[in-house]
N, C-alpha and C positions, 0 to 999 in steps of 0.2 A: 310611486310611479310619477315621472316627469310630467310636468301641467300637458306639454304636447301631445303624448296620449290620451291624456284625459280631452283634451280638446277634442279631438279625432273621436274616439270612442264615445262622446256624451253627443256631438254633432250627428254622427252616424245614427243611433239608437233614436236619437229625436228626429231624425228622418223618416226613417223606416215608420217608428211608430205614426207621424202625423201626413206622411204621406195618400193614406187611405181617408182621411178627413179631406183633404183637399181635390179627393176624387169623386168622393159625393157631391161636397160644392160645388165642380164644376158641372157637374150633370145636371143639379139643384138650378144652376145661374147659366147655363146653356153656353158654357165656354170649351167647348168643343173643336177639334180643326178636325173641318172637313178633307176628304181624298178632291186630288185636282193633277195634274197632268206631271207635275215636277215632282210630287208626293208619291211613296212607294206603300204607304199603308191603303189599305182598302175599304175601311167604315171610319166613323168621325170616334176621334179621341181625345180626353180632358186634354189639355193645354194650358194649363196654368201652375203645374207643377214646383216652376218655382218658387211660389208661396211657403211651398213646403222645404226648401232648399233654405230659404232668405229663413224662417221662421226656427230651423234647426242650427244655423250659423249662428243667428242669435242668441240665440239658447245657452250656445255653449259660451259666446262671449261673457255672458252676464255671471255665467259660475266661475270662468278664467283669469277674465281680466283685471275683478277684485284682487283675486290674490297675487297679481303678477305685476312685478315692479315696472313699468314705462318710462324708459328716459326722456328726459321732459323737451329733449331736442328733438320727440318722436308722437308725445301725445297728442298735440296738435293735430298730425296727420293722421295718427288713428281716428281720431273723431274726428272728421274730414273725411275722412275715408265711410266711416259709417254713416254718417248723413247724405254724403254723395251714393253711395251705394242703396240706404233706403230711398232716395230719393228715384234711382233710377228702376228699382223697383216697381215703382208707383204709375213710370212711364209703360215700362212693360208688361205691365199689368191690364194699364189702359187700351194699347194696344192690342192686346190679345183677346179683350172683348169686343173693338170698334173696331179694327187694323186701320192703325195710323197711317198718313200718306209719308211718304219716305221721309221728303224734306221736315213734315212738322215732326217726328221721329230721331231725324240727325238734330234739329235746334234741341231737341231734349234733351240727348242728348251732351249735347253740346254745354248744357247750362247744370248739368247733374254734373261733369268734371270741370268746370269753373267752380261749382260749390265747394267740390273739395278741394280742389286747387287755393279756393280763398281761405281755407285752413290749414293751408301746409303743405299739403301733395305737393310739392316740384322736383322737377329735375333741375336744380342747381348749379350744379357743375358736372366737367366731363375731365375725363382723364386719358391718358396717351397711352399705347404699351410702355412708354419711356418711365411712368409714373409720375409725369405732371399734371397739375391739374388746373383747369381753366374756369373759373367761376363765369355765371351766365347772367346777363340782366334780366330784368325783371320783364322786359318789352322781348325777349327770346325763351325765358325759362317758362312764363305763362301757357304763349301758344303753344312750347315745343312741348309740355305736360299735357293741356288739352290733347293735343291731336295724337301722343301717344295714348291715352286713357280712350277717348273714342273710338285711333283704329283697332286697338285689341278688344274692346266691348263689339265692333262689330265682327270681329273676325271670330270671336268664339260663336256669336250669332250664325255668323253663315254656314258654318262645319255642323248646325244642330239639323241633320238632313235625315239621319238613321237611327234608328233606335238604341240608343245608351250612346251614341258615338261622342256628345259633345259631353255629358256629363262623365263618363272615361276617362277624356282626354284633359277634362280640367281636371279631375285627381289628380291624372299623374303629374300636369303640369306643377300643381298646388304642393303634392308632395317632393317633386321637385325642388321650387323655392325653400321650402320646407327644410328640406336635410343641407341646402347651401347656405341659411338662415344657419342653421346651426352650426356650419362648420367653421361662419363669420362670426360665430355666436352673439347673434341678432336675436335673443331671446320671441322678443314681441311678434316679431317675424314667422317663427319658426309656430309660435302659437295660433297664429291668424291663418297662417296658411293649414294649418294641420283640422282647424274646425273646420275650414274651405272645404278640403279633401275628405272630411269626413261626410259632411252634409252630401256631396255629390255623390259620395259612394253609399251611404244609404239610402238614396233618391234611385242608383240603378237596380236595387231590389225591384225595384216597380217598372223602372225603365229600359231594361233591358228588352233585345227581342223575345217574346212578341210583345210590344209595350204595353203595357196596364195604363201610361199616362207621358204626355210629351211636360217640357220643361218649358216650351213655348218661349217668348222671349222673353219674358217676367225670372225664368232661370237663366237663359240663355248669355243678356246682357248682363244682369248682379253678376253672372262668375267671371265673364269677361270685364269688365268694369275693377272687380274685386281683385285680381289678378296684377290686373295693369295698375292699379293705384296701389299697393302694398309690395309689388316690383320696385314702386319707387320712393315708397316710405323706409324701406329698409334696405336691399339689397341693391337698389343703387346710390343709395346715399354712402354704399363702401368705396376708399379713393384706391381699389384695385380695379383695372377698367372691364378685368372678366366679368368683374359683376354688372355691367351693364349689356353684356353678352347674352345670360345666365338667365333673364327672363322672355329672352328672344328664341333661345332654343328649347326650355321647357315650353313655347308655348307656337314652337315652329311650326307644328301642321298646320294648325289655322293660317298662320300669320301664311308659311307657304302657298297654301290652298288658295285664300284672298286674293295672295299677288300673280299667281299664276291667270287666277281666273281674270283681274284686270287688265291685265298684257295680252289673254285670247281676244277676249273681247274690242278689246285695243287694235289689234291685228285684224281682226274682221269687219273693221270698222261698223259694228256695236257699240252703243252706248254699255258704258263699264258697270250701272249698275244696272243693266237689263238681266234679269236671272236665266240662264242654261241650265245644260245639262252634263257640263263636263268639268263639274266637281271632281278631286279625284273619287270620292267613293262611287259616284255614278259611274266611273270608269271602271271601276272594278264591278260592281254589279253589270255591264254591260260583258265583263270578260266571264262572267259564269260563277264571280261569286256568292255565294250565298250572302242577307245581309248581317248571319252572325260572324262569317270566316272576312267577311268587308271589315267589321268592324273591329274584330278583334287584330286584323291585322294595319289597321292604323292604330290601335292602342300600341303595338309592338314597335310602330315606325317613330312613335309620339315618346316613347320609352327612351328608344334607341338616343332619338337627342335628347331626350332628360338627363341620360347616362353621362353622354357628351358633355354635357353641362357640367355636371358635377366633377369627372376628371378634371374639366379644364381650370380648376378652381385648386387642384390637387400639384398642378405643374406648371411648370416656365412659365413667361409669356411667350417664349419664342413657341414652346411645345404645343401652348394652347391654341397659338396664332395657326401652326399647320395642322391640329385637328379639326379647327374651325374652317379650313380651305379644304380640307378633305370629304368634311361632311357636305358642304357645298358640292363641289363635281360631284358627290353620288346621288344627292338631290338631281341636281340638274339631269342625270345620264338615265335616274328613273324616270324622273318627271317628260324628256323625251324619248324613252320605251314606251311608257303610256299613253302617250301623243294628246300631255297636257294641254298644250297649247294650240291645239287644233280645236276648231268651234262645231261643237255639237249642233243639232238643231235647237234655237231658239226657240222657250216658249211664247207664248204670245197672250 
């Protein structure tokens, strides 16, 4: 059996099994999230879940990676990648016992993807539909890595509002990069992402509605973090420029979600990171969804562009250029069906 499955399959089963350990702990250590006016659950629930997320990725790394050859113009970034990632664990760890104030939260941040950034993560160069390629300095390719690794760390943060919704959506984004990793055959890739999507998906045994336990941001950031830094260990260090597409669409809900909501808030002249309530999935539970048919059908909509992704790696650039504009106007034409950009009431 391919090391990929074994990743997947050893990550999941070490989920499931140590997920229930970290539910005692947090009842044991009082790390619970209480109900509060933006929150849809009703009694206080563990919240530290992703001890058990970060602790079953692990797992599977340390049986995989032995046997699995790393090109050495990549091992850098894995271990870079795994030190930024425990590192920001530790942040969202912290937080989930103290809740950090925003700002000391973003410098964490901020200094968890500089750590790996100082072992390799960058984005280096960029490339044309033409197939040119334009290498980046060192004073462009630092910040422009930071600020991608942060906002997708917080953008899978924000989408964690429903039960199983963000651990879902990182599957499928994970097994996304996953089957594109393979089809660049990006071995290391393909392996990293598939323990990713494993851990998340035995973590929603527990976290699915009605949840047994949240992933709180100690899971929430590691996946988003994890995500955005091995988008750019692998799959965009390809000099085809879909592949810099390719972790924007596997990982569009959120990244959508985030942008939409800072343009509301933007529009209503709110401060952008004041939190509402006109998330899309608050939009759908305000239309009568239930929060498993909410969820499950952003898993479908999270799918849909993962699909997209992967075709566009299968065709032209011309071809992939107009499916990437089409998936846009149907974004945009839902996203104004649902009168995203309209400002809910503000909590306070």
């Amino acid at each position: 059996m391919p090391n990929y499955i074994w990743a997947f399959l050893i990550a999941a089963v070490a989920a499931v099994l140590l997920t229930p350990v970290v539910i005692r702990l947090a009842f044991r250590t009082g790390a619970l999230d209480a109900p509060d006016a933006r929150k849809v659950h009703k009694k206080p629930i563990p919240r530290i879940g992703g001890l058990a997320i970060y602790a079953a990725f692990m797992i599977s790394m340390l049986f995989l990676l032995e046997t699995s050859e790393i090109p050495e113009e990549m091992a850098q970034g894995v271990i870079g990648l795994f030190i930024g990632g425990s590192l920001i664990v530790a942040l969202g760890l912290w937080d989930d016992y103290v809740s950090l104030p925003a700002k000391v939260k973003l410098l964490g941040q901020i200094f968890c993807a500089w750590a790996a950034v100082a072992f390799g993560v960058r984005i280096d160069f960029i490339t044309s539909f033409s197939g040119e390629v334009a290498y980046l300095y060192d004073y462009v390719t630092i910040p422009l890595t930071i600020f991608w690794m942060v906002g997708i760390t917080n953008t899978v943060n924000l989408i964690d509002g429903l039960d199983g919704l963000a651990a879902g959506v990182a599957t499928i984004a994970s097994l996304t990069i996953c089957l594109v990793a393979l089809r660049m055959d990006i071995l290391v890739v393909a392996i990293v992402t598939a323990a990713l999507a494993g851990a998340a998906f035995g973590f929603l045994f527990y976290n699915f509605n009605p949840a047994k336990i949240f992933m709180g941001d100690t899971g929430s950031m590691f996946l988003g973090f994890m995500l955005s830094g091995i988008s750019v260990v692998g799959v965009m260090k390809s000099a085809a420029i879909v592949a810099l597409v390719v972790p924007i669409l596997a990982l569009g809900l959120p990244i959508l979600d985030t942008t939409f909501a800072i343009v509301r808030r933007w529009l209503a002249g709110e401060p952008i990171m004041k939190p509402d309530k006109g998330h899309l999935h608050h939009r759908l539970l305000n239309l009568g969804f239930t929060q498993r048919q909410a969820v499950l059908l952003m898993y479908v909509i999270s799918a849909v562009l993962g699909s997209g992704a992967i075709v566009m790696t299968a065709v032209s650039p011309r071809t992939a250029l107009l499916i990437l504009v089409g998936m846009i106007v149907a974004v945009l034409y839902g996203a104004k069906r649902l009168g995203i950009l309209k400002m809910k009431k503000v909590v306070r």
